[in-house]
Structure formats: structure tokens, C-alpha cells
Backbone as CSV, one residue per row, in Angstrom:
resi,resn,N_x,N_y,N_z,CA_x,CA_y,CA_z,C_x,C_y,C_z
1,UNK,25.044,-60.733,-31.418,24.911,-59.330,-31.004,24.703,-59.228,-29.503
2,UNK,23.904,-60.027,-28.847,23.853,-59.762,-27.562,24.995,-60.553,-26.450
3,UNK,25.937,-61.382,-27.036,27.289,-61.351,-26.448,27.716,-60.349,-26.943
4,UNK,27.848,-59.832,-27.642,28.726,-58.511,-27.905,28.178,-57.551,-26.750
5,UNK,27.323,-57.217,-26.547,26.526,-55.842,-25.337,26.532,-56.293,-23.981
6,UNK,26.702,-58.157,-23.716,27.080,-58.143,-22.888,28.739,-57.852,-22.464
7,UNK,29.663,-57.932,-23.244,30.853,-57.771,-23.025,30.831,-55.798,-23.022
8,UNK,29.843,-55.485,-22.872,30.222,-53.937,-23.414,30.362,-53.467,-22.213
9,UNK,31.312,-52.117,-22.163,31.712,-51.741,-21.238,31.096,-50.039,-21.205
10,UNK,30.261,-49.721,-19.772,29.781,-47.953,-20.222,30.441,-47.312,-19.481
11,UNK,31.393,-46.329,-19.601,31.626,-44.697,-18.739,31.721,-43.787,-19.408
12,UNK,31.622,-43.233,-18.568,30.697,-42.084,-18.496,31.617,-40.525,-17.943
13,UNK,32.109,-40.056,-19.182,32.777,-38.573,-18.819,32.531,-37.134,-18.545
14,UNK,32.794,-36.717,-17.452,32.463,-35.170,-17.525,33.272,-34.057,-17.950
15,UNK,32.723,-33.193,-19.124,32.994,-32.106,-19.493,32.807,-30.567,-18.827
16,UNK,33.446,-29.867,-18.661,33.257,-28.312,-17.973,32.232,-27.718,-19.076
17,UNK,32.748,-27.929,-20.553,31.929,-27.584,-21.327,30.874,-28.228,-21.927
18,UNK,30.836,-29.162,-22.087,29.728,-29.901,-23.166,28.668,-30.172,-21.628
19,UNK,29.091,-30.555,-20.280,28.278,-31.424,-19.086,28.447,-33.086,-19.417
20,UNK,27.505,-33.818,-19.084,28.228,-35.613,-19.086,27.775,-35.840,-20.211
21,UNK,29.371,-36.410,-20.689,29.082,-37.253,-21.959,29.123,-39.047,-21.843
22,UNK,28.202,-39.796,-22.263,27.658,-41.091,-22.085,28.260,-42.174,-23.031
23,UNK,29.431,-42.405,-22.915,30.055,-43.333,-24.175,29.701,-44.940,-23.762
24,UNK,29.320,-45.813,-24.711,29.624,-47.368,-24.407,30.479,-47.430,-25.718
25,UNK,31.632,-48.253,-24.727,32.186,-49.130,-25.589,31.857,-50.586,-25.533
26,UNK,32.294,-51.044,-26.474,32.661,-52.873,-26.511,33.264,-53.313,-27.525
27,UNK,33.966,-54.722,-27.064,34.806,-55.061,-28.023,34.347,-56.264,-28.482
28,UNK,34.311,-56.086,-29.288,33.755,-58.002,-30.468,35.080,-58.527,-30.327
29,UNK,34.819,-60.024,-29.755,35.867,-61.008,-29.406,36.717,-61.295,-30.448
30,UNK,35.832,-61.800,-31.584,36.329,-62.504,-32.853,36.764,-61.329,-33.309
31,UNK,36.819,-60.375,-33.898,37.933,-58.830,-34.728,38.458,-57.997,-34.024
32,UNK,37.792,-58.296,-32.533,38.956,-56.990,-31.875,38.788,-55.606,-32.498
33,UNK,37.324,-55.408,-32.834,37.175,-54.177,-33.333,36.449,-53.247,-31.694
34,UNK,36.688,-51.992,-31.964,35.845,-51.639,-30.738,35.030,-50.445,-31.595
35,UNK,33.872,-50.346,-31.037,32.973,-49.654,-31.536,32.204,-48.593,-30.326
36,UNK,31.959,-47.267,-30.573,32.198,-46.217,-29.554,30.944,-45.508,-29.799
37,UNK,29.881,-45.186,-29.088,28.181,-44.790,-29.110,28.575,-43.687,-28.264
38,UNK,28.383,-42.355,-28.720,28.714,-41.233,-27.633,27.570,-40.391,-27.560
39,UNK,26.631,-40.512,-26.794,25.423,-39.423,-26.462,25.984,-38.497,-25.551
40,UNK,25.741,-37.379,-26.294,26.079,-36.008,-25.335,24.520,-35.799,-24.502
41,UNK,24.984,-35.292,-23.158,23.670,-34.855,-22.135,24.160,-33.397,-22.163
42,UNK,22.827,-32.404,-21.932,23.142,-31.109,-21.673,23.441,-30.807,-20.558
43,UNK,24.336,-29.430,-20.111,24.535,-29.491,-18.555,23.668,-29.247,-17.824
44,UNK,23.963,-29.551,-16.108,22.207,-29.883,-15.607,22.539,-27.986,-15.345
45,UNK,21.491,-27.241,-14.973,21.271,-26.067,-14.905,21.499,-25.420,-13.388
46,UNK,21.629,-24.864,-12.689,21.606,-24.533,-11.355,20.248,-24.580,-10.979
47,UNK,19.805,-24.977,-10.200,18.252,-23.867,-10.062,18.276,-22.745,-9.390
48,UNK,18.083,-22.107,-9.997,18.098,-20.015,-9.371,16.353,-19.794,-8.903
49,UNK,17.052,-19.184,-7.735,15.706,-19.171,-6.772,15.440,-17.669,-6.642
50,UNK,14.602,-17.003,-7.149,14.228,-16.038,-7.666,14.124,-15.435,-5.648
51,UNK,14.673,-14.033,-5.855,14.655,-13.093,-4.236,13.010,-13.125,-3.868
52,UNK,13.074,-12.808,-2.714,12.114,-12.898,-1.800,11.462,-11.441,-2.161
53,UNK,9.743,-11.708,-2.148,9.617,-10.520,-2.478,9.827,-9.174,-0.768
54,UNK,9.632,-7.793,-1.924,10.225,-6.812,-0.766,9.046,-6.018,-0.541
55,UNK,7.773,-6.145,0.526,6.942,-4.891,0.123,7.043,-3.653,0.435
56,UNK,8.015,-3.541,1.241,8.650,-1.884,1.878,8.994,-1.495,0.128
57,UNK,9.880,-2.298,-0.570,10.159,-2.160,-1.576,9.468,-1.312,-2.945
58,UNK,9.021,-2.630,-3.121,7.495,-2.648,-4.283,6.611,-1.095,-3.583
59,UNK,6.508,-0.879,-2.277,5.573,0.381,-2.089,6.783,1.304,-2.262
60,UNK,7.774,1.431,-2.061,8.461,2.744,-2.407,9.515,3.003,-3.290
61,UNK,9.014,2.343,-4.373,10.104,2.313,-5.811,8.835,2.670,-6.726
62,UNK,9.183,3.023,-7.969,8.470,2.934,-9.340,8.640,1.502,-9.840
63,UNK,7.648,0.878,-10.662,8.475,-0.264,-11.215,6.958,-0.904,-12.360
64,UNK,7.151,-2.129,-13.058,6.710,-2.426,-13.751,5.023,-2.306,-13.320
65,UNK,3.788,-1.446,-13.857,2.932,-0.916,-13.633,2.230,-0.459,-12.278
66,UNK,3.798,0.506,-11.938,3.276,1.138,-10.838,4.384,2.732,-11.002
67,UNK,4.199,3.578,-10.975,5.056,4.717,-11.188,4.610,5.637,-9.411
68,UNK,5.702,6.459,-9.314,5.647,7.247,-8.539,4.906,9.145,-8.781
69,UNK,4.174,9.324,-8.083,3.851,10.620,-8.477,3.915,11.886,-7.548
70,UNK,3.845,13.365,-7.782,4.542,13.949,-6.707,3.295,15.515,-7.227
71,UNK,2.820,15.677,-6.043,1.936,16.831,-6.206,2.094,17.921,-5.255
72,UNK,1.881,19.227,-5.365,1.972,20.193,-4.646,0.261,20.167,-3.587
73,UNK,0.948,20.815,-2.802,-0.595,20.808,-1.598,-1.698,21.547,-2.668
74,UNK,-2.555,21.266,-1.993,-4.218,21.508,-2.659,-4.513,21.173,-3.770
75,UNK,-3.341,20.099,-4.671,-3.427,19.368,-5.899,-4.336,18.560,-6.288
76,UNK,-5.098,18.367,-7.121,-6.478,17.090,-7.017,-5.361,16.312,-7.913
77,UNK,-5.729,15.223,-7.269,-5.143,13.791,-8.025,-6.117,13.079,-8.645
78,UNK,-7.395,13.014,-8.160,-8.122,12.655,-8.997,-9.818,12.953,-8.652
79,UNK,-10.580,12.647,-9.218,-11.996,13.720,-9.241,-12.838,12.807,-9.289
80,UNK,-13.829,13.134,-8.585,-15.054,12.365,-8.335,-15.914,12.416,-9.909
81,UNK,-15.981,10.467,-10.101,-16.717,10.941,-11.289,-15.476,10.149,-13.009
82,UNK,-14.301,11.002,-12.451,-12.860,10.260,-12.694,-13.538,8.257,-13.230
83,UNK,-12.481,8.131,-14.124,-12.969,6.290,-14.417,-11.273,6.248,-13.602
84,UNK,-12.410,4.666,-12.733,-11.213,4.203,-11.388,-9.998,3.269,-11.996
85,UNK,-9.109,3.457,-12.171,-8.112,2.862,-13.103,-7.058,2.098,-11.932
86,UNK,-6.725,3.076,-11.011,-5.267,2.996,-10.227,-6.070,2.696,-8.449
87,UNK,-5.034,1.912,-8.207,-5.089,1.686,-6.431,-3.577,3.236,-5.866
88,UNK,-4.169,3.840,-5.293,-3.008,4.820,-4.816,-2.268,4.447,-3.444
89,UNK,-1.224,4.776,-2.794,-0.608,4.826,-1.602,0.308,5.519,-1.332
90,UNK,0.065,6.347,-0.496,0.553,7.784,0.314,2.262,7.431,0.744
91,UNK,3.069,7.953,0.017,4.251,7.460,0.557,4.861,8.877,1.481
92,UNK,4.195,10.423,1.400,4.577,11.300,2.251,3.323,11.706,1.853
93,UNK,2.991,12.917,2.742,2.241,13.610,2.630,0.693,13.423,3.214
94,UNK,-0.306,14.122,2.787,-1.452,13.845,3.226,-2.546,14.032,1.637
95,UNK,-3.846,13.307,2.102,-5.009,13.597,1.296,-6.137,13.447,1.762
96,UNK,-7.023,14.164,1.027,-8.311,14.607,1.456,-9.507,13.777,0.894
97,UNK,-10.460,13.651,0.913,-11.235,12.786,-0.062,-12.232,13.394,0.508
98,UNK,-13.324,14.403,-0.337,-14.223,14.234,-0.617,-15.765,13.934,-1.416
99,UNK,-16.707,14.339,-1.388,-17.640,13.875,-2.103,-18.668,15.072,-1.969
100,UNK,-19.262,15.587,-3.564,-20.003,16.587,-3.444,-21.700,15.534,-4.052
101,UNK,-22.710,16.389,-3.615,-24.437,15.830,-3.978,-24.373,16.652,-5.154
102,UNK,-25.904,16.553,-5.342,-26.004,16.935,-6.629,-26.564,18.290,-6.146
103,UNK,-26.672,19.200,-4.906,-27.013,20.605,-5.430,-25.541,20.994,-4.835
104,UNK,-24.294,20.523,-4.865,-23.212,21.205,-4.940,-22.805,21.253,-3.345
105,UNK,-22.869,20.246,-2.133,-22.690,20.647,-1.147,-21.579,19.266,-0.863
106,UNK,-20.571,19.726,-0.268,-19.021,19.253,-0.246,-19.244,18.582,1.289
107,UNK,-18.696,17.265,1.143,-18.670,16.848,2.789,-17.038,16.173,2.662
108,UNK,-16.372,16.519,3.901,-14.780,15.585,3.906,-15.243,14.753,4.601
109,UNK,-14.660,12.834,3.874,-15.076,11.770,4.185,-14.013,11.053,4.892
110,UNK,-12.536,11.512,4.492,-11.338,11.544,5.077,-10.355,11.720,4.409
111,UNK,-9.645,11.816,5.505,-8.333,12.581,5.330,-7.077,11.376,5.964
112,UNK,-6.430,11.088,4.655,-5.157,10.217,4.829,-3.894,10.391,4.807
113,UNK,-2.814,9.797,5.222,-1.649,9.848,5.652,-0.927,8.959,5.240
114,UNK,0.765,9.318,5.390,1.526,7.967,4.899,1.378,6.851,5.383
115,UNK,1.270,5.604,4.509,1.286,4.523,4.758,-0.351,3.917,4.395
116,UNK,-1.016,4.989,3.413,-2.443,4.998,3.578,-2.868,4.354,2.070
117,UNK,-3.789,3.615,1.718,-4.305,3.184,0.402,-5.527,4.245,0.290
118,UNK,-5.408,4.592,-0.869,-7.245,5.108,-1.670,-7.176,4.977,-2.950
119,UNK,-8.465,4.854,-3.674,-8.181,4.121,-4.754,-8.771,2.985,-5.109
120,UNK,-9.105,1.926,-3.713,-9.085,1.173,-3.744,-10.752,0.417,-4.655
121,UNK,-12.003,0.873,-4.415,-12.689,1.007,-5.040,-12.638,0.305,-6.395
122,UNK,-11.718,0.616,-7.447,-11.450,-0.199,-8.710,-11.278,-1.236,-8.450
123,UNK,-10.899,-2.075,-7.113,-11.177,-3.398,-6.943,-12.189,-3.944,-6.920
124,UNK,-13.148,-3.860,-6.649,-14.088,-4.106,-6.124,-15.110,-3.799,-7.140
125,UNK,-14.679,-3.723,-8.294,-15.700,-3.478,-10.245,-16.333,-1.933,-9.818
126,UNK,-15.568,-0.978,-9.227,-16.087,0.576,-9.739,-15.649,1.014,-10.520
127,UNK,-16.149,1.631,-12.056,-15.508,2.088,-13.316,-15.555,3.510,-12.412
128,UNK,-16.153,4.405,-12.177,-15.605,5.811,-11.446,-15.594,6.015,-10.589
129,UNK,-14.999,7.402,-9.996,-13.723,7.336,-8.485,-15.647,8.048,-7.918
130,UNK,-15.642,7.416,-6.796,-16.904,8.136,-5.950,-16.649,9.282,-5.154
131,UNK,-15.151,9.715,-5.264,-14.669,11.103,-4.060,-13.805,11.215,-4.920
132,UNK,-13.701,12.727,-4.734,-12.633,13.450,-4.972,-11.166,13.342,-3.943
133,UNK,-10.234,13.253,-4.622,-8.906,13.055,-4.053,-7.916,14.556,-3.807
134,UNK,-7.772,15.139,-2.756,-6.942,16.578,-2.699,-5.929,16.458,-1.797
135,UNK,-4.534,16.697,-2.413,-3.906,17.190,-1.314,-3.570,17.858,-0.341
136,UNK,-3.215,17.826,0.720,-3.610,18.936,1.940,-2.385,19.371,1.700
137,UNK,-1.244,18.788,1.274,0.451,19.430,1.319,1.320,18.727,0.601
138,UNK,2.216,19.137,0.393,3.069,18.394,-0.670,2.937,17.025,-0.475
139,UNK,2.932,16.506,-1.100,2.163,14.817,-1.140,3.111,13.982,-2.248
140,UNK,3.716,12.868,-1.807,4.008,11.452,-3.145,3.363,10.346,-3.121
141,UNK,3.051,10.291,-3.752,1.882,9.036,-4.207,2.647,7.801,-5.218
142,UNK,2.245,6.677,-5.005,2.906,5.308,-5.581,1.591,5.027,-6.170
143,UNK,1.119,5.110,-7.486,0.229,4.947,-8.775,0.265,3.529,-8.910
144,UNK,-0.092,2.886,-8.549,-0.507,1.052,-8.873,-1.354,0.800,-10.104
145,UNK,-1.476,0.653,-11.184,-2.457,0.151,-11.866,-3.192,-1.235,-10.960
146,UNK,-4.266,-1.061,-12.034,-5.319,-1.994,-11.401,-4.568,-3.589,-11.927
147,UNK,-4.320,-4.104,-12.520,-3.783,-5.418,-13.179,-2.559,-5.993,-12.688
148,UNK,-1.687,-4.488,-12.146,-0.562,-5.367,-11.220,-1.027,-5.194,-9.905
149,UNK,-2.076,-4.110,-9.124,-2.581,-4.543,-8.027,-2.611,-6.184,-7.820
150,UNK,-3.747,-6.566,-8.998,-4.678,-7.943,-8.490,-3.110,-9.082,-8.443
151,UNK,-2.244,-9.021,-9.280,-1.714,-9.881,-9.613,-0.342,-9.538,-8.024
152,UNK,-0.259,-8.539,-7.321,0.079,-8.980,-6.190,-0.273,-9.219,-4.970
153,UNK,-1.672,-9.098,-5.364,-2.549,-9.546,-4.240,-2.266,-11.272,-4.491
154,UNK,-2.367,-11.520,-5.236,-3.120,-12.595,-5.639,-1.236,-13.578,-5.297
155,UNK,-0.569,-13.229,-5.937,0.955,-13.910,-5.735,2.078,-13.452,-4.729
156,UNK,1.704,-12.291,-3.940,2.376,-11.722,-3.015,1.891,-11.825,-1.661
157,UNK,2.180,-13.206,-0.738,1.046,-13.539,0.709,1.524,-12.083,1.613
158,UNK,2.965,-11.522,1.417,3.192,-10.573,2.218,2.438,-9.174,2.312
159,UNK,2.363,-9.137,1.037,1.963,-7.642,0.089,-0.035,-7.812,-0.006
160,UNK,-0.770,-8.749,0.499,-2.428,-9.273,0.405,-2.367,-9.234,1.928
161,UNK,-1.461,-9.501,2.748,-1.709,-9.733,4.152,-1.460,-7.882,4.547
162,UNK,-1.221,-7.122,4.210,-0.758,-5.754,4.346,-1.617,-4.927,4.111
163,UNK,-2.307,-5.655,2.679,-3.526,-4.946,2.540,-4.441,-5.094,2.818
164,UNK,-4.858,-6.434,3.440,-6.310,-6.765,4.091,-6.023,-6.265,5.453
165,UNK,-5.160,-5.642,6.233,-4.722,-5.258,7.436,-5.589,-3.823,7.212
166,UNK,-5.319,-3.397,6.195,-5.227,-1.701,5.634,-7.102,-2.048,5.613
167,UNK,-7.505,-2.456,4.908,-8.746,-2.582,4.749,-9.745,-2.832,5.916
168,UNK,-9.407,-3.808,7.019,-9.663,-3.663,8.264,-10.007,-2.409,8.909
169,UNK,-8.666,-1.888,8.422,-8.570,-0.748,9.854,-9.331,0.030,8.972
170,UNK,-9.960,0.161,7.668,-10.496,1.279,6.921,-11.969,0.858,8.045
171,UNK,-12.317,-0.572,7.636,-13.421,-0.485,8.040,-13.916,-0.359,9.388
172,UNK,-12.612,-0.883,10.622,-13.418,0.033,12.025,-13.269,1.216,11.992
173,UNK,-12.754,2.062,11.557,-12.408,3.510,11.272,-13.567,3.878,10.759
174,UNK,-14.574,3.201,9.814,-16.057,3.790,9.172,-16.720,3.706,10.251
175,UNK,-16.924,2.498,10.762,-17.425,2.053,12.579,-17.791,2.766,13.045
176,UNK,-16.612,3.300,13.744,-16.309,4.419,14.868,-16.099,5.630,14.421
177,UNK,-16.814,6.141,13.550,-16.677,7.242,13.187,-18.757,7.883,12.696
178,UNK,-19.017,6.243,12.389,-20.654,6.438,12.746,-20.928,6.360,13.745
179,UNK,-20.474,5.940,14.810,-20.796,5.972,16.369,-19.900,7.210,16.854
180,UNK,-19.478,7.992,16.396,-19.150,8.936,17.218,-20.242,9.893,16.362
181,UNK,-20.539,10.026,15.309,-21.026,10.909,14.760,-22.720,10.510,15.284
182,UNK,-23.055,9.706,15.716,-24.723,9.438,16.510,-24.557,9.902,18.036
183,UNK,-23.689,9.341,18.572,-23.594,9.254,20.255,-22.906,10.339,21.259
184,UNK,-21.725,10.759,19.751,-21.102,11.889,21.080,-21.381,13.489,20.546
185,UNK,-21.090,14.599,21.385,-21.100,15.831,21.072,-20.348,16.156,20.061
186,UNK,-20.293,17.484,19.308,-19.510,17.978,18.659,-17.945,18.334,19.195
187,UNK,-17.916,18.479,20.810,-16.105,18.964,21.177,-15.946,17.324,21.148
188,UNK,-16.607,16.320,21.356,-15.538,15.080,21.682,-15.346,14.705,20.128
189,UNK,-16.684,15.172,19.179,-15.702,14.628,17.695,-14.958,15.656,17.025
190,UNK,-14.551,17.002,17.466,-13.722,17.656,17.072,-12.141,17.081,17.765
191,UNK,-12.184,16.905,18.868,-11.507,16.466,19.537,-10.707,14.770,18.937
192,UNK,-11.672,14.188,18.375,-11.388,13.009,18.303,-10.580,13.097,16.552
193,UNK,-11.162,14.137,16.262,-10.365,14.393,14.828,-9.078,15.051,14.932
194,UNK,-8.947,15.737,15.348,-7.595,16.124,15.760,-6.130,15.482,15.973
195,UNK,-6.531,13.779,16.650,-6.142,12.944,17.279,-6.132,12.343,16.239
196,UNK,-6.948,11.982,15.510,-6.704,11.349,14.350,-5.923,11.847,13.006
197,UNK,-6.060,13.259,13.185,-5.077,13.718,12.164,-3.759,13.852,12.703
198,UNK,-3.885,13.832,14.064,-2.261,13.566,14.404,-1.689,12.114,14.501
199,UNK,-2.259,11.450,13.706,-2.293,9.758,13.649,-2.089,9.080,14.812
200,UNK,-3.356,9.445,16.092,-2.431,8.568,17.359,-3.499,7.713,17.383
201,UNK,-2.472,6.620,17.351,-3.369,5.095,17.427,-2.510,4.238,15.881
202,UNK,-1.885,4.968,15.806,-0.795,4.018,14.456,0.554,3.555,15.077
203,UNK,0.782,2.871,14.280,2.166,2.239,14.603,3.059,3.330,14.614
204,UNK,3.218,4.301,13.940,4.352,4.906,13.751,3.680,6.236,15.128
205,UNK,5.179,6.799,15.340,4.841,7.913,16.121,4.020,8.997,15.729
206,UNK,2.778,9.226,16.777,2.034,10.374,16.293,2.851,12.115,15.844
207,UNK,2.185,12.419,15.608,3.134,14.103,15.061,2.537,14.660,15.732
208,UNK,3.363,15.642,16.337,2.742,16.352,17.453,2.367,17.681,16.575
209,UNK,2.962,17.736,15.312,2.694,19.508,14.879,1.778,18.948,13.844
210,UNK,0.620,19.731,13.107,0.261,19.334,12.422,0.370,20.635,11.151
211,UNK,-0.093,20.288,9.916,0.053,21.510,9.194,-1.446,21.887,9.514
212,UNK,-1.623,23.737,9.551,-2.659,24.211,9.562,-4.132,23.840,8.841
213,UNK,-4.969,23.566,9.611,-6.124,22.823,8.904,-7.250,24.147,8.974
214,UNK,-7.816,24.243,8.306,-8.997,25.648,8.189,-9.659,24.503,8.952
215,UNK,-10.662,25.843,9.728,-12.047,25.491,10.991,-13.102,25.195,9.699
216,UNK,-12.847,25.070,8.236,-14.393,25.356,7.460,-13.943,23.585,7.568
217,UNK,-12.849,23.089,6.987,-12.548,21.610,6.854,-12.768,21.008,7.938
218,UNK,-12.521,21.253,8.920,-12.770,20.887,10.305,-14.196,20.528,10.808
219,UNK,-15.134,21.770,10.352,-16.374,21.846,10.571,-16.983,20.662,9.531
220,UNK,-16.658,20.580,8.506,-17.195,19.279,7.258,-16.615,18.101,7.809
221,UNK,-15.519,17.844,8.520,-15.518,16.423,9.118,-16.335,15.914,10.438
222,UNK,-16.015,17.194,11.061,-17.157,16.802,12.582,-18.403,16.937,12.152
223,UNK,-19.061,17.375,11.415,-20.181,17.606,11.425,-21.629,18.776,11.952
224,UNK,-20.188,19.830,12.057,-21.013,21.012,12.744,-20.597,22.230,12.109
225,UNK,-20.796,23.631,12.373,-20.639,24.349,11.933,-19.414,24.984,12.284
226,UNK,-19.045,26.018,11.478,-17.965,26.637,11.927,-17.878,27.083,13.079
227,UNK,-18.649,28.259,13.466,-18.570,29.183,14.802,-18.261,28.228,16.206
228,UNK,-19.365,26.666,15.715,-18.584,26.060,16.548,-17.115,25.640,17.131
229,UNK,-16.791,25.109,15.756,-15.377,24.494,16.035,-14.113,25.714,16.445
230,UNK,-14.547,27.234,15.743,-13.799,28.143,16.456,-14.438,28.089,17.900
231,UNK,-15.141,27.913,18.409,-15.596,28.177,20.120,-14.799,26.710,21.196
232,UNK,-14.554,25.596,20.153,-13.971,24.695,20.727,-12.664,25.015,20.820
233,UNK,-12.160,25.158,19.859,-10.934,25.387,19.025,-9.600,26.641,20.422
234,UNK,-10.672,27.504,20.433,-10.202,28.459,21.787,-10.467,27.491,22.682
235,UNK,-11.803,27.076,23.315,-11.617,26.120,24.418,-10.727,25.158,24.999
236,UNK,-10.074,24.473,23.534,-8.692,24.146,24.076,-7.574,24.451,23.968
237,UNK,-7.364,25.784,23.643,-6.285,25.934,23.797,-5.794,26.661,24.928
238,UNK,-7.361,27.205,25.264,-6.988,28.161,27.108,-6.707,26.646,27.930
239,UNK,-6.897,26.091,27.485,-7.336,24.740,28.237,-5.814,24.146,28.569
240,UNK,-4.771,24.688,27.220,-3.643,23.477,27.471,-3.520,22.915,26.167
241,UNK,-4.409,21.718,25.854,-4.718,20.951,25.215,-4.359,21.234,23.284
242,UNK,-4.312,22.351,23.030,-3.675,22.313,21.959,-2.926,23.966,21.567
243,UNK,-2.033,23.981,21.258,-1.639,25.256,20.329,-1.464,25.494,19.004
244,UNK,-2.122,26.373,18.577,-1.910,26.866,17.272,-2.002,28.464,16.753
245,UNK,-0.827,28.445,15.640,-0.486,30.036,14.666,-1.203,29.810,13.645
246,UNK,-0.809,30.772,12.533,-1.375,30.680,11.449,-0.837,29.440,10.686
247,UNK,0.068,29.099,11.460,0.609,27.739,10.312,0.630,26.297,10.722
248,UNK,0.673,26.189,12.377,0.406,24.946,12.345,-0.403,24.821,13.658
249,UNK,-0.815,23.557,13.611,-1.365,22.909,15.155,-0.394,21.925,16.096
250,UNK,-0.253,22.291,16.906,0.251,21.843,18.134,-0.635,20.676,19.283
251,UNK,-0.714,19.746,18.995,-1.160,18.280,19.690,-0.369,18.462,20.576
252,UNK,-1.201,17.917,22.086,-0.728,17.690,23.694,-1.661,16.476,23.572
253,UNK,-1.039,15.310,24.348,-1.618,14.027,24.509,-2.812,14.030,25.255
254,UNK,-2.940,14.435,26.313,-4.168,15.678,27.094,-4.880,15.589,26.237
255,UNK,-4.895,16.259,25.138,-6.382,16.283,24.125,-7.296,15.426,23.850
256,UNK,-6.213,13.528,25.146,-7.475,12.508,24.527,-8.394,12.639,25.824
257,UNK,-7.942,13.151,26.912,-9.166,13.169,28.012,-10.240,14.068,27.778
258,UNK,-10.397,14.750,26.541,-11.576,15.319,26.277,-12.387,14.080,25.430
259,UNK,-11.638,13.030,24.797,-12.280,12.013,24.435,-12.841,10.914,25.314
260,UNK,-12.274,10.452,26.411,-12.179,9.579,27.125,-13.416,9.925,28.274
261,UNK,-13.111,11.616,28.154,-14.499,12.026,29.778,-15.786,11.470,29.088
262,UNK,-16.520,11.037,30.487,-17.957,11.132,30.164,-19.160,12.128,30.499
């Protein structure tokens, strides 16, 4: 037997269909018989390299536990109190977030824009939303559940690096917004809100028009009263520094040297 396997001869054929088939032959000296062992191999597979992920994408599509949602201005999306289920992100529009005490007194904690996360909270083990969520104007929102959040944080370096960016800037934004609210007057943080609702200091171009904001909302973010922010409110606009109708506000870049004076 083992002169026979040494006389044996192996090749080896390829099929389009079956992939390589593995035959030995050999021939026994003494009968001249030949005897034929054919192992079929399966074909080898391509390897398919799954696309690169897209997060412009993933934030502005619907898709497997994340849907798109679309609200009219002054819409609550969701309510303080609410169980925190969803991470949200502003794909147009604006929102409001505030938070009422317990004898019923309303403070705005902020006010966000496209390209903005809230929501976020359910990360971080909160079963309910701590602010109320309102739209200031027609608004679309990208609904994340909490389970495909973690799981693209966690497998998406593009889509975790985007959001710890976002989270950053949440938190010098809390920063500087307690140091303006200890250190400066009421016109430099009316002033400084303004600027911020006209998003200057973002990547994208600030808006010079804004939609009409009531002096009562105004007065709950700066921290002062109304009569004030109407006494500012004229102050700059004899000034230059801003115009406004009944419908919108008008930003002049000017409006940051009321921030900047000392």
C-alpha cells in the first residue's frame, strides 16, 4: 500500500461552480488499475468589507432605532418629569428647555439649535426628563433610542468623537454662563444672549435674523426682569446694534462690543 501512494499522483482542478476540486490519483503497478479520491472544497468567499460608517448620515436619515420627528413651533416634545427613553438632535429648528420648582415658577435653562443634542441625560441612568423640551419654531428632531445611542457610541469612533465634542461645549457653555450670571451686569448678559441665539461662536455661519423672541423669555434667561430687558432692548437699537419688528430680530456684529467693554 505505501508503494502504491508513493506512485500516486495529486491535481488539483478548478471549477466556476463547485470552487477546487482535490483528486489523487494512482496507479497500482501490478493491475494497472487506477483508483480516483475526489474531495470537493467549497468556494473561498470574497471578503465584503462592510461601508464606512456615515455620521452626517446616521444624524439625518430615520433608520433602525432612530426615527425622524417634525413639530410645529411652541410644540412640547417632551415634559419635565417625562421617563428619559430617547437621546434627541435638532436637525432644523430650535428648542427651549425649561424647568419649573415646586411653587410653579418657570426658569429657561437653554435654548438649542441645529446641530444640537438634548436628551442626553438617559445616558447617564436618569429614568425622567429633568426639563421640559419646547419648540420655539417649526423644529425636526432625529429620535435616537437609548440602546442604539450606547451601541454607537460604543462602535462608531466617528459618531463618540462628535459627541464628546457636543458634550464639551455643553459643559463650557454651563461655565460661562455661571460666570456671566455672578460677574457681569444684566445689558452684557442680555447682550451675550442674543449672540448666542444668533449662534456666533459655531462653526456654521451665525444668522443674522433671528425669529422673534418675547422680552418675558429673554428676561428668564438673563436673569432679570422684564422692564429691564425692554430698557436694554431700545438701548440697542438707538444704538445700531440691533433691529427688530414684530417678527424678527436683526443681529449687527457690533452687539459683541457691548460684551467685550469693560
Amino acid at each position: 500500500m505505501l508503494s502504491a501512494i508513493r506512485h500516486g499522483l495529486f491535481n488539483i482542478e478548478q471549477s466556476a461552480e463547485s470552487g477546487s476540486v482535490l483528486r489523487w490519483d494512482y496507479m497500482m503497478s501490478s493491475a494497472a488499475a487506477r483508483v480516483s479520491v475526489i474531495v470537493r472544497r467549497s468556494p473561498q468567499k470574497a471578503k465584503s468589507k462592510s461601508p464606512a460608517f456615515d455620521v452626517k448620515l446616521f444624524l439625518d436619515s430615520a433608520g433602525l432605532g432612530r426615527k425622524v420627528g417634525k413639530f410645529r413651533g411652541k410644540e412640547t416634545v417632551f415634559a419635565q418629569g417625562d421617563p428619559a427613553k430617547n437621546v434627541m438632535y435638532i436637525q432644523e429648528g430650535g428648542v427651549k428647555l425649561t424647568v419649573v420648582n415646586e411653587v410653579g415658577r418657570e426658569a429657561v435653562v437653554a435654548i438649542l439649535g441645529p446641530g444640537d443634542f438634548f436628551g442626553e441625560g438617559c445616558l447617564a441612568g436618569q429614568s425622567r426628563c429633568m426639563a421640559t423640551a419646547t419648540t420655539v419654531a417649526p423644529t425636526t428632531v432625529l429620535v435616537i433610542e437609548k440602546d442604539e445611542m450606547i451601541r454607537a457610541l460604543h462602535e462608531e469612533h466617528e459618531f463618540s468623537d462628535r459627541f464628546i465634542a457636543h458634550m464639551l461645549g455643553r459643559n463650557i457653555r454651563v461655565e460661562e454662563d455661571l460666570i456671566d450670571q455672578l460677574f457681569n451686569s444684566s445689558e452684557k448678559r442680555l447682550a451675550r444672549t442674543l449672540l448666542l441665539l444668533a449662534r456666533y461662536g459655531k462653526q456654521d455661519e451665525p444668522q443674522m435674523m433671528l425669529p422673534k423672541v418675547s422680552q418675558e423669555m429673554l428676561a428668564e434667561m438673563v436673569g432679570t426682569t422684564r422692564p429691564r430687558v425692554n430698557f436694554f432692548m431700545n438701548k440697542f437699537r438707538k444704538l445700531g446694534l440691533i433691529q427688530y419688528n414684530n417678527s424678527q430680530v436683526h443681529i449687527n456684529k457690533s452687539l459683541l462690543s457691548v460684551v467685550l467693554h469693560d
